[in-house]
N, C-alpha and C positions, 0 to 999 in steps of 0.2 A: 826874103824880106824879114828884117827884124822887128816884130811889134812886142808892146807890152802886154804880160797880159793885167787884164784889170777885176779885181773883186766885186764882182757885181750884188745888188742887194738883192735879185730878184733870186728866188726859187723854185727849182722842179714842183710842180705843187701850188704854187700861189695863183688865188684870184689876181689879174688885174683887168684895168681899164686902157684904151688906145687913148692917145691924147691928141694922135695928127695921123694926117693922111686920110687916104679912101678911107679906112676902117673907124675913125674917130669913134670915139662914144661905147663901140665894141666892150663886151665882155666876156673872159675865157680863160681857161685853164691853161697854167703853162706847161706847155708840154716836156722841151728840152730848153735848158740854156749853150751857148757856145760863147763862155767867157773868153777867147781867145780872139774872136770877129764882137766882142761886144752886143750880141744878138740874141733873140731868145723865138723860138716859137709855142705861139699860142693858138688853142684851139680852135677853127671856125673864123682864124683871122688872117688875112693877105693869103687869100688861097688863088692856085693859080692852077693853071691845065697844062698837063704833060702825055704828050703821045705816046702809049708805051707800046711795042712792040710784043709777040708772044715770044717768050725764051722758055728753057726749060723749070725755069724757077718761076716767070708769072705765065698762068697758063693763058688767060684771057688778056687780051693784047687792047687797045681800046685807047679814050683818053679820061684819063685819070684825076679829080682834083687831089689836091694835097696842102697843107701849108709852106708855108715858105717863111723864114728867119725875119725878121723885124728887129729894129736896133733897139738895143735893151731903155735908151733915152725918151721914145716913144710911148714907153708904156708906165703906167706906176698902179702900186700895188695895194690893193684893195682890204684894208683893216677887217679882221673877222669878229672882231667886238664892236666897232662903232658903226660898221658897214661903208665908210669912205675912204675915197682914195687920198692917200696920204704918202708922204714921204716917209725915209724908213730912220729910225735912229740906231744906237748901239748901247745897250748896257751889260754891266759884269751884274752877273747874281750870285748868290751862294756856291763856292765850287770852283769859283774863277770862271765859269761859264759866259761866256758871250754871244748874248740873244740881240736877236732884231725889235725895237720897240716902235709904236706907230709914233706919229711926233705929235698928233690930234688927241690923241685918248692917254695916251700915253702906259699903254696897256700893250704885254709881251703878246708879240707875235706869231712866235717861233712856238713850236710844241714840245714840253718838256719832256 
């Protein structure tokens, strides 16, 4: 299957918010993105139970929660200067540099 892949705004690191689903309202740290499935996992959100058998590598065998990937549409990402969720912008700063700006506060996101 050939998909695109898409530049996603979110990142490793970022606060956000759920906006749908079971988890709505949720807030958590994101763990991993997978900009190739458009998905992201977040902490403490869409966790789900997995049977895991003993193997040599997990010694304790049991069921397990974990997260599970969530599409990156669902979430948006949490301003650390105004404290809301907001959509993300783009500006050049000194350097040619291109930071993530929040579009509410209008204050850089990205850590310099």
């Amino acid at each position: 299957m050939n998909k695109r892949r898409h530049a996603l705004n979110i990142r490793k690191g970022d606060t956000v918010v759920v906006l749908s689903g079971k988890d709505k309202g949720k807030k958590g740290k994101v763990l991993r993105v997978l900009p190739n499935e458009d998905k992201v996992v977040v902490q403490n959100v869409h966790m789900m139970k997995k049977h895991q058998r003993p193997t040599a590598t997990v010694r304790e065998g049991g069921i397990i929660e974990r997260e599970e990937p969530i599409y990156a549409s669902k979430v948006q990402v949490i301003c650390p200067s105004c404290g809301n969720p907001t959509r993300i912008g783009h500006r050049a700063v000194e350097g040619g540099k291109i930071v993530r700006v929040c579009k509410k506060c209008n204050e850089i996101i990205d850590k310099l």
